[in-house]
C-alpha positions in Angstrom: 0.0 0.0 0.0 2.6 2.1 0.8 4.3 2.0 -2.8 0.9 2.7 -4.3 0.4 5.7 -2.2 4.5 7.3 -2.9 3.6 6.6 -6.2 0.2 8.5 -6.3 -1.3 5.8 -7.8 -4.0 5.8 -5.1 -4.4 9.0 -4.9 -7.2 9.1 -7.0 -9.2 6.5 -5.5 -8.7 7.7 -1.6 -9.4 11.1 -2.9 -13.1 9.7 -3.0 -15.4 7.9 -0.3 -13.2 4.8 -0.4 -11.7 4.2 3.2 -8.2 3.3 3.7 -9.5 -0.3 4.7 -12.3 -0.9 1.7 -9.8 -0.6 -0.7 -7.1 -2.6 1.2 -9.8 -5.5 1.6 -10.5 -5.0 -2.2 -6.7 -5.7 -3.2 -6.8 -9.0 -0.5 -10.1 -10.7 -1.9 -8.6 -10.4 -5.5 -5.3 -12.3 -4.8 -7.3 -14.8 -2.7 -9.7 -14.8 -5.5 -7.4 -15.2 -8.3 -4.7 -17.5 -6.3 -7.9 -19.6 -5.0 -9.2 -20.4 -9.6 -5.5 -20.5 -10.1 -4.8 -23.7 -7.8 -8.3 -24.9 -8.5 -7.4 -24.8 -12.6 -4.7 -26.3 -12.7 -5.4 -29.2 -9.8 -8.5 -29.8 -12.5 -6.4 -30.0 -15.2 -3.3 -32.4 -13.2 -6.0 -34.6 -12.0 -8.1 -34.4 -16.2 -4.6 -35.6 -16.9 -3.9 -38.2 -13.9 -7.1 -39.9 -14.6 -7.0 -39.8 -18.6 -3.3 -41.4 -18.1 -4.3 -44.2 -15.1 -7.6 -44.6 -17.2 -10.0 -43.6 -13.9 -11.7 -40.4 -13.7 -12.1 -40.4 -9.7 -9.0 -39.6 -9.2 -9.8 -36.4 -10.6 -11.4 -35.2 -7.0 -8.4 -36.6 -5.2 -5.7 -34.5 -7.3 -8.3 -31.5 -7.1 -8.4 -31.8 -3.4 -4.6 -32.3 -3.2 -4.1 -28.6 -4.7 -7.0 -27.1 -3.1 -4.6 -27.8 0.3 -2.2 -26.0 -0.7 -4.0 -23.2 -0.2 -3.9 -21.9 2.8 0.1 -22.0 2.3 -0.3 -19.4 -0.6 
């Protein structure tokens, strides 16, 4: 935040009736948000490819749920 503010990049946007903490909270959800389809994209696509290559499709829940824990680590 601190870099977007010395740069003035925030300026406009806190020079209207966003508070300090609305647009902070904006900035979190979107990297949860994007991190959180990222991991679920690509755990999709390992376990498409997992259970095309072992020739059953359930493991596609089990690779999904593997990235999906990784989460909270991001």
């Amino acid at each position: 935040m601190r870099a977007e503010e010395s740069s003035l990049r925030a300026e406009p946007i806190l020079a209207t009736a966003t508070s300090r903490t609305g647009w902070a909270a904006g900035h979190l959800t979107t990297a949860l948000a994007g991190t959180t389809v990222l991991m679920a994209g690509t755990g999709l696509g390992a376990g498409l490819a997992h259970g095309a290559k072992v020739g059953d499709m359930g493991q596609v829940g089990r690779v999904l749920t593997g990235a999906l824990v990784q989460l909270p680590a991001v």
